[in-house]
Each structure stands twice: as C-alpha cells, then as structure tokens.
VOLO-270375 format. One line per 3 residues: for each residue x, y, z of C-alpha. Coordinates in pm, whole numbers, always signed. Example, Ala and Ser with C-alpha at 12.3 -4.5 7.8 and 13.67 -1.06 7.14 Angstrom:
BEGIN
+1230 -450 +780; +1367 -106 +714
// end
This chain:
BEGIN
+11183 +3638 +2741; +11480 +3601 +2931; +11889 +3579 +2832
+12113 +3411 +2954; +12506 +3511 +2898; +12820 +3399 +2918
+13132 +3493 +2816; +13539 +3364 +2780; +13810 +3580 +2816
+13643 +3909 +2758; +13607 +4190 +3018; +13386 +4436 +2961
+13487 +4813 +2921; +13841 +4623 +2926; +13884 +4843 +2574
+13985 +5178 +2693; +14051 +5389 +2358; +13716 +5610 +2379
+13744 +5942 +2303; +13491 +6194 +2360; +13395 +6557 +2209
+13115 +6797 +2262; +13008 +7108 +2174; +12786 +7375 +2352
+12722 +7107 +2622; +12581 +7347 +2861; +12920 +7630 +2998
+13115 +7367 +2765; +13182 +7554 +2408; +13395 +7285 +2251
+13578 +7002 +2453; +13683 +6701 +2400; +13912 +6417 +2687
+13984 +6046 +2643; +13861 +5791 +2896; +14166 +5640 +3092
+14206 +5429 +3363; +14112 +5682 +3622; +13970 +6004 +3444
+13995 +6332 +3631; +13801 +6649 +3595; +13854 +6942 +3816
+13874 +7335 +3799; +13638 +7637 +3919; +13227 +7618 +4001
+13041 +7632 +3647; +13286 +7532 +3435; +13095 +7250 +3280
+13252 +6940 +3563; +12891 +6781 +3552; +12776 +6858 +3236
+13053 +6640 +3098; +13002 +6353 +3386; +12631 +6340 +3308
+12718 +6341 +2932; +12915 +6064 +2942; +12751 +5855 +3207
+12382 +5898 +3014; +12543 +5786 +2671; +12695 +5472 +2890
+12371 +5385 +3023; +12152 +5400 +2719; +12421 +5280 +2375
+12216 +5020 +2319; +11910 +5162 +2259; +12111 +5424 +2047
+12304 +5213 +1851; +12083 +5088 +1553; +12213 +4724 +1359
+11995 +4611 +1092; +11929 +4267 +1022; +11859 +4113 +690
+11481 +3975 +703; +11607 +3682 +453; +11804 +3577 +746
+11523 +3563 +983; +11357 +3380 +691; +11619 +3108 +658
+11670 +3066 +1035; +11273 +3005 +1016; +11305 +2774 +742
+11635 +2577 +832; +11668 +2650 +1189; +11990 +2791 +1217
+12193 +3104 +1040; +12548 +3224 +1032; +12639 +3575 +1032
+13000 +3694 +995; +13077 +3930 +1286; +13349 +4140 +1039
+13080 +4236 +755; +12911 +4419 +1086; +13221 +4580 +1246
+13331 +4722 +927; +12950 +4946 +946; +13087 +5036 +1309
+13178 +5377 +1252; +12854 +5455 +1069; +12656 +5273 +1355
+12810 +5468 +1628; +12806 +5818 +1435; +12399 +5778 +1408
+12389 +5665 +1769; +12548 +6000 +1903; +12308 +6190 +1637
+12004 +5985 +1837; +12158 +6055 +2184; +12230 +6381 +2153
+11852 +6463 +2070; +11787 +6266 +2387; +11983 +6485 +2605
+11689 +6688 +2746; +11572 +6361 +2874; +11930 +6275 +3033
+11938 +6637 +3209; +11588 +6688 +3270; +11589 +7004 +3145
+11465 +7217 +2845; +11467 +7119 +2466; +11615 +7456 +2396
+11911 +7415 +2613; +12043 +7172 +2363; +11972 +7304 +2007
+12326 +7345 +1902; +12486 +7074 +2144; +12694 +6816 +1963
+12791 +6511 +2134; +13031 +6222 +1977; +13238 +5969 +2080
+13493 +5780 +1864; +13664 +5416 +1901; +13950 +5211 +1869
+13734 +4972 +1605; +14068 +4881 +1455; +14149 +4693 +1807
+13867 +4499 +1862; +13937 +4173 +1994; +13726 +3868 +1879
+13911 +3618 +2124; +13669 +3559 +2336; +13327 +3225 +2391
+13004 +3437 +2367; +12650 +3250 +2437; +12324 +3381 +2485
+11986 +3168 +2530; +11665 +3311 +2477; +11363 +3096 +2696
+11043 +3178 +2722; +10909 +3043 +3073; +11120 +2740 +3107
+11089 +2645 +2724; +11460 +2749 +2553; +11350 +2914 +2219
+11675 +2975 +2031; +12060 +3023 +2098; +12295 +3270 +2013
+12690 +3180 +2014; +13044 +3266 +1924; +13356 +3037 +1963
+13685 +3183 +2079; +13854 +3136 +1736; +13604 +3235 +1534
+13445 +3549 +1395; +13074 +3411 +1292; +12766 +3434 +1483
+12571 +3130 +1460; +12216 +3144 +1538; +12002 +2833 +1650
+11650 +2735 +1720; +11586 +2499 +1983; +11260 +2410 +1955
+11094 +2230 +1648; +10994 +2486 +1354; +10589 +2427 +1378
+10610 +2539 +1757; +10791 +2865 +1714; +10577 +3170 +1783
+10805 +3471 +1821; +10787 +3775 +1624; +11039 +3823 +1367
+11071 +4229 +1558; +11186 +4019 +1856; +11448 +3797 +1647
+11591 +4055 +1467; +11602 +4292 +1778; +11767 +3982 +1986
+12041 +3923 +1755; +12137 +4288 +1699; +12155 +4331 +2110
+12353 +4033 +2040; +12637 +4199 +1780; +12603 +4520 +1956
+12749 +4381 +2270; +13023 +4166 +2073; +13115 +4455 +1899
+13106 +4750 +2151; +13059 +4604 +2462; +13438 +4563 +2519
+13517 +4970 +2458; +13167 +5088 +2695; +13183 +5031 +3041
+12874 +4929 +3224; +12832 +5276 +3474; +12774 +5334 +3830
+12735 +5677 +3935; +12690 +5865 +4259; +12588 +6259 +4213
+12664 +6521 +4376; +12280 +6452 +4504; +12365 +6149 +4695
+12358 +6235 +5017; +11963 +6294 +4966; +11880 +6011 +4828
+12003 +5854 +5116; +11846 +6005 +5411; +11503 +6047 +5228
+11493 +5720 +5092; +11209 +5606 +5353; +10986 +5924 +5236
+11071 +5816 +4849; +10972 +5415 +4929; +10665 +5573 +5077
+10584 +5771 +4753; +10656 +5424 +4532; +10465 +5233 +4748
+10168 +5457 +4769; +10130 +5468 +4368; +10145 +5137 +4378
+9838 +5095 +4526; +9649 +5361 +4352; +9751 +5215 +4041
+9608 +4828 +4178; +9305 +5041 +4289; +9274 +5253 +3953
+9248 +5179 +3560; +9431 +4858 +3521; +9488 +5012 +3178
+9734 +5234 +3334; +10107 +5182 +3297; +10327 +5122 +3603
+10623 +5141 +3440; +10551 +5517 +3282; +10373 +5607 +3624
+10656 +5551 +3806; +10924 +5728 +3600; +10665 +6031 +3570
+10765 +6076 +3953; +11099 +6141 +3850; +11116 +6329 +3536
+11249 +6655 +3686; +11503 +6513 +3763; +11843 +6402 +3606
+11922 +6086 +3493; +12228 +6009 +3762; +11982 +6162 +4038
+11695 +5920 +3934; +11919 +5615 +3882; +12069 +5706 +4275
+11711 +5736 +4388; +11631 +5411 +4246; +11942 +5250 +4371
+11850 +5367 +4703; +11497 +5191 +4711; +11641 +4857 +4610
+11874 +4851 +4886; +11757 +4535 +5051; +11749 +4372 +4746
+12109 +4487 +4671; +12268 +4353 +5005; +12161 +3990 +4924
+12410 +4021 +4599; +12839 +3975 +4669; +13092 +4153 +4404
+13429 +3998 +4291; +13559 +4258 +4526; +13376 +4078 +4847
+13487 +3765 +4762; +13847 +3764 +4665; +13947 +4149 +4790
+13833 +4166 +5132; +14100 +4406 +5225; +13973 +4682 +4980
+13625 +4662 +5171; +13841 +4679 +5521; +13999 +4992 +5405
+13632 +5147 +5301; +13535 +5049 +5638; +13809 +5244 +5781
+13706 +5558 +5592; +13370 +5540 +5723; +13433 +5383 +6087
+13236 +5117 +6067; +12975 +4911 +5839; +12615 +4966 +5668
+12347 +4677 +5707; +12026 +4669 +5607; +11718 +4470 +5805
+11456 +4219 +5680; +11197 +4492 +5708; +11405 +4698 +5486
+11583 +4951 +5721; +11910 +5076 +5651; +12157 +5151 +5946
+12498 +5238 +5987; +12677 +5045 +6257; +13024 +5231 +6441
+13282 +5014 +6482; +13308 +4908 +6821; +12966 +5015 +6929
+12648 +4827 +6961; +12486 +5062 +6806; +12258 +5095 +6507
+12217 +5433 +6371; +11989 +5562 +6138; +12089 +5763 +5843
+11918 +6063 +5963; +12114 +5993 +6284; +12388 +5929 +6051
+12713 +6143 +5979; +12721 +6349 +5642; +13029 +6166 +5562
+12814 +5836 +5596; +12543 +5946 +5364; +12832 +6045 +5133
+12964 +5722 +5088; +12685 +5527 +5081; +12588 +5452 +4745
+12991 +5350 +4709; +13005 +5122 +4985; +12696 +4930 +4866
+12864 +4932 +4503; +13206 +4742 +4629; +13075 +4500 +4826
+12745 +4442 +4635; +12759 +4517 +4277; +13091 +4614 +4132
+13249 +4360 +3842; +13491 +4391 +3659; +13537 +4664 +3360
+13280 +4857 +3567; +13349 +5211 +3533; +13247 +5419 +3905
+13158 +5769 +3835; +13167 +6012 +4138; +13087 +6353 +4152
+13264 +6556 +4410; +13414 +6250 +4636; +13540 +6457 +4870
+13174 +6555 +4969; +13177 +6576 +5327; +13479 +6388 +5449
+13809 +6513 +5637; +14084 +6577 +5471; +14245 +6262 +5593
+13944 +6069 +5462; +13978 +6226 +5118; +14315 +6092 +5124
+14185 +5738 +5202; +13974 +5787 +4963; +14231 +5857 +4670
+14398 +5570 +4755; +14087 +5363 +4754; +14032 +5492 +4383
+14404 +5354 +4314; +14358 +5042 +4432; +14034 +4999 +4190
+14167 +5051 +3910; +14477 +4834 +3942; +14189 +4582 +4003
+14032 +4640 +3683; +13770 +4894 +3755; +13760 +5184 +3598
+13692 +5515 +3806; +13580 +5892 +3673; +13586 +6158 +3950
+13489 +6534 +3923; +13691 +6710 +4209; +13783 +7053 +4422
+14000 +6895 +4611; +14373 +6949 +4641; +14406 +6690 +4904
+14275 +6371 +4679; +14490 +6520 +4388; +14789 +6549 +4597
+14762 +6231 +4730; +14734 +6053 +4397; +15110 +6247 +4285
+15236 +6052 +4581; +15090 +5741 +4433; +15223 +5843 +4106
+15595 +5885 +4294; +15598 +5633 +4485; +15542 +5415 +4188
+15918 +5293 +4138; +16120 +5067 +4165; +16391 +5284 +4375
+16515 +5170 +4741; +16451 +5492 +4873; +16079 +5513 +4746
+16043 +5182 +4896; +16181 +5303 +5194; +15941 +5579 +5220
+15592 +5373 +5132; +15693 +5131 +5431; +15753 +5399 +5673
+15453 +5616 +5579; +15187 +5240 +5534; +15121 +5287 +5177
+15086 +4911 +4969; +15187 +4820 +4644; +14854 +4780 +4527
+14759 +5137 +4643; +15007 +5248 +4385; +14939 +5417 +4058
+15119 +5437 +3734; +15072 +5814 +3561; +14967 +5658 +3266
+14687 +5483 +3367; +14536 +5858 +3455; +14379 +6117 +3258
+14347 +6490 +3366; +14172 +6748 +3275; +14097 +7128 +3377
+13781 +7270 +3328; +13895 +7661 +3257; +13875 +7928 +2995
+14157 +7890 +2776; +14238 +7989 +2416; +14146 +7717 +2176
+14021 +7669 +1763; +13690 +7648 +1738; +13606 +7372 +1421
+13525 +7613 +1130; +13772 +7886 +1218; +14107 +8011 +1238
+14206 +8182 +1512; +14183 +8118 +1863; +13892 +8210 +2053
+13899 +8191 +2447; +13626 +7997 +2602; +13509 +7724 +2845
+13669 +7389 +2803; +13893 +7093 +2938; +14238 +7119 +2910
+14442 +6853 +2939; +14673 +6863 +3277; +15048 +6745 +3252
+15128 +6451 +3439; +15492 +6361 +3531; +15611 +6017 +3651
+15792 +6168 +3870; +15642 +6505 +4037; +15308 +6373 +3968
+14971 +6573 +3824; +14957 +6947 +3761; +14679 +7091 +3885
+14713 +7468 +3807; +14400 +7544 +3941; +14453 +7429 +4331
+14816 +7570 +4286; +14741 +7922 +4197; +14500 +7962 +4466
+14727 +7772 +4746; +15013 +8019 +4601; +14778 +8319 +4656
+14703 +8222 +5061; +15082 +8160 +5091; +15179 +8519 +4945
+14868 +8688 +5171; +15010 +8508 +5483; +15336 +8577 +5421
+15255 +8976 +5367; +15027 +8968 +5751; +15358 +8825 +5875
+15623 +8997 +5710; +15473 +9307 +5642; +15572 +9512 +5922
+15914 +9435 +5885
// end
C-alpha cells in the first residue's frame, strides 16, 4: 500500500515550542533545553554534547512508531458498513498529553537500540519531551490516499476550516479486502501526523562519524551488495530487511542512518530541494566553503570537482574538509524542505577557521529560510561569528555601514531570539525529589544579548587563560 499526501498551509516542524528533559542520559544527570530556531550545544569533551543530539534526533526519527492512538473498532465497522466515517480531530488532541507521555515511556526503553549500546546503560535514564498542545493549529487541507497497485482503496481528508477527519472508501464494499489492523493503523498515522507533525521536525543528521562514511562508502556498497547475493543464493525464507540492519547494529542510529545515506547517493542526486530551485545563492555560498562541487556518475561514483579544474577527484583523493561536508551539501541541494530540522555534530570538523565562519553564516541563512538547524560545537570561531550576526541585526546606519563594508547580507543575519544556547558543564542544580543543590553534569542555559551577542563562558575562560600566559612570557621580565 502506498500514500499519497498533501497538505495546505501547514509546514512541518513549523511548531517550535518542544521542550526536552532527561535524566541519567549517559554523563547527563538531569537536563533539560527547548528546541529554537537554531539550538546550540557546546562546552568541554564528555559532557554529554552527543548524548543529548542522539537523544533527540532518535526520538525525531522514530515518534510515530512510539506514539500509540487507538481507534474505535465500531468505527472501522461503520466505515465497512456505510463506507465512510467522521472522526473529530479535538476528542483526539485533548488525549495528546497522555499519548505523548506513553510514547517517551516506549522510547526511552528503546534507547539501547538508538545508541547501540548496553541495556544496562539505560536503567535509570528518563527521557520526555513536552508540547505546546494548546497551540495547535488546525488551519490547514490534509489528504491522504491509500492504493493498492493502481486500485485507490480509501481516502483520508481534512478541510482547512474544519476539525473532522472524514474517512472514505473508494471502492465498492464487496471488493474491499484490507485488514481492519491496516485501517485502524492507517488512520492513526493519519491523526498522529495532524496532530504532532507540526511541533516534530522531520531530522537530518550528520555525526561526528561522517567523514567515514564517506570515504568507505565503496567498501560498505561492496558489503550490501555481497549479502545481497548470498541472500538470492540462500533460504529465500530469510529476511533482507533484518539481514541488512544486522550489519549495522553496533552501531548508532545517526552513524547507520549516515551510512545508509551514503549508499543511496546516486539515487539522492536525481532529487532537487526548495533550496535548489528558488535559493541558488545559498548552494553558491556552500560551494564557496568547499571550492568547488560534488557529482556523482551513472555507475555510481562519487567525485568532488575543484572549481576551476578539470579535475575529478575521488573522496579518498579528497580533502578532509570535503568529506566533512558531504552529507550537508547533498542535503541542500537534494533533500532539504522546509521545517526540516539539520542536526550536525561538530561542524567545524576539519575546516579553517575562515570556513567555520562561512559556515555559521550558512546556518543563519537556513533558518531565516525556514529550516531548522541543531549544532554541537568547540568552536569559538562559529560562535563568534553568529554574535556578529546577532549585532549586526539592526536597524542602525552604522551597523549597516559595517555589514556592507565587511560583505555580510541581510539574509545572513540572525535575530537572538530565534537561538537557543546551552553549556554542557558541571553546575549546581535541584535534582527532582530533593532540596538542595547538588553539582553535576548538565546544560545550562547561555545568556544571549541583542546586542553583545551569545555568552559562551566556556571558549572565554580558556581564550582569557592564553591571553594572561602570553602576556606573563612577554611582560614578565619587566
């Protein structure tokens, strides 16, 4: 069975009012941050960065199968009987918080699975997130077809100004053979994505990993391709599907979906995003970053092409910086949409510091498009080159003075409150259940000023410390 969608004035992930809280997530005692516009995590190694980015990212990825809506079999009976039902949308969002409570409960007891790792690991973890409900927004066309082949079995819509579902066969009662599991399942995907689909943005990630993924793609399409045909040659009562994600169960979810995005590469560059076709400037300044463009050949091989050479290099020929950015450049011109929100992990992985400053600006001009980005990061430069984005944003001669002497755009920049910040450091906080303040790992939030920008106390204190060291070599003999 296949769906169809479409949708009116609704954007996914458009919803931003998610807030998130766990506890004992792996160096993480008790945390909690709020997903803005462009979410920040920084701080010292091991302070729980990735645990939090994986988190979130593997309870974006699988909500769905978490969330759990029941529907009433006498509907499925009367659908069968009269061919058509009528469900109001509002008797379901006011079981929303219960729904998404027991979906975190389910989630969290899958988050060995997400982090490939051991069952113990996550005994006491506690992960929840909690939403805006009393915002949702019903203003929007929703339509889904269910077909079977080229047959269209039965409908599912929504009109703008209304809040019922209305359910509809299309095709004559004695012909219908589909399982009431399936028509119950179908229409809660259905009111799941009504209801939520507006606060959860659809992910992309790129892991710390990436850069492996991309240079040993070839060996890992050799792997695929060789199970492939032991599987043809074997039992045919064998799975593929579970065969194939056996090869990568030690590893984490973001690394596995980055290894599969890597194998479908060719597949990938046949596809546009909104971005290629109306914000060709945003790909020009990627292109800039990486000094030149990534193609990928009939027969499946991916090269990176200098600007201003005739050249084709591999990626093992490749810089580091290439690899990097890989997975992002295919995202922006292939796949991104709007709502999307782009998880990276350490974007400042192999690039100058100039480039990380491209690269901050790159992030800007996303989300004032209407993509949502979440970045883990060590890096001073990116962070100091989003404050200037942050001051420069205002409507003061002087500041416009400045952006046209130094290049910046308009679109490149940023209000503060479309950004969230947050330190991963031991600080004094309550633990739930007690009193008094216990110091221990956690996110704290960072102060952001209109007009000086983020505070990043981590970078600062260590930049202070070089300054006073330097200043003692120099001054000391005086």
């Amino acid at each position: 069975m296949v769906g169809d969608d479409a949708y009116g004035g609704k954007l996914r992930g458009m919803n931003t009012a998610m807030k998130i809280k766990v506890k004992n997530l792996g160096a993480l005692k008790q945390a909690e941050f709020t997903l803005g516009d462009l979410t920040i995590i920084c701080g010292y190694n091991n302070m729980g960065k990735t645990y939090a980015t994986y988190a979130l990212f593997g309870f974006l990825s699988t909500w769905r199968r978490m969330f759990a809506i029941q529907i009433n079999a006498n509907k499925i009976k009367q659908l069968l009987a009269d061919g058509v039902i009528r469900l109001d949308i509002q008797e379901y969002i006011k079981q929303s918080e219960q729904i998404v409570t027991k979906g975190c409960q389910a989630y969290t007891q899958e988050l060995p699975k997400i982090f490939a790792a051991r069952a113990e690991r996550f005994k006491t973890t506690d992960f929840q997130i909690s939403l805006d409900i009393q915002n949702i927004s019903l203003a929007f066309d929703f339509t889904r077809e269910i077909t079977s082949g080229e047959t269209s079995l039965f409908s599912i819509t929504k009109s703008e100004k209304s809040t019922e579902l209305v359910v509809t066969l299309l095709v004559e009662k004695k012909k219908v053979k589909i399982s009431t599991d399936i028509l119950k399942r179908t229409i809660a995907n259905a009111l799941k994505d009504i209801i939520f689909e507006q606060f959860l943005p659809n992910p992309f990630i790129a892991s710390a990993e990436r850069t492996g993924a991309a240079i040993f793609r070839k060996e890992l399409n050799f792997t695929r391709n060789r199970l492939l045909k032991e599987m043809v040659q074997a039992d045919k009562n064998i799975n593929p599907r579970e065969l194939l994600s056996n090869v990568y169960q030690g590893y984490a979810l973001p690394i596995e979906k980055n290894v599969d995005f890597a194998q479908e590469l060719e597949t990938i560059f046949q596809q546009s995003s909104f971005i290629t076709e109306k914000y060709p400037h945003v790909l020009a300044d990627f292109a800039d970053i990486i000094g030149g463009k990534y193609t990928v050949t009939r027969n499946d091989q991916l090269y990176y092409e200098p600007k201003g050479k005739r050249i084709k290099l591999s990626m093992d020929e490749s810089s580091s910086a290439v690899r990097s950015l890989l997975d992002i450049g295919f995202y922006l011109r292939h796949e991104a949409q709007l709502g999307d929100l782009l998880m990276v992990d350490e974007p400042e992985m192999n690039l100058h510091p100039e480039n990380q400053r491209r690269i901050a600006r790159l992030f800007a001009q996303l989300v004032n498009l209407g993509i949502k980005v979440f970045i883990t990061t060590q890096s001073d430069y990116i962070i100091k080159e989003l404050n200037t984005l942050i001051m420069l944003n205002h409507d003061k001669p002087h500041l416009k003075r400045i952006a046209q002497v130094e290049n910046y755009r308009q679109e490149e920049l940023i209000s503060s409150e479309k950004i969230k910040v947050y330190i991963a450091e031991k600080a004094s906080i309550i633990l739930d259940g007690e009193t008094k303040k216990t110091k221990c790992q956690t996110l704290t939030p960072a102060n952001i000023s209109p007009e000086l920008g983020i505070e990043a106390r981590s970078f600062d204190t260590t930049i202070e410390t070089m300054n006073r060291i330097q200043e003692a070599i120099i001054w000391s003999e005086e």
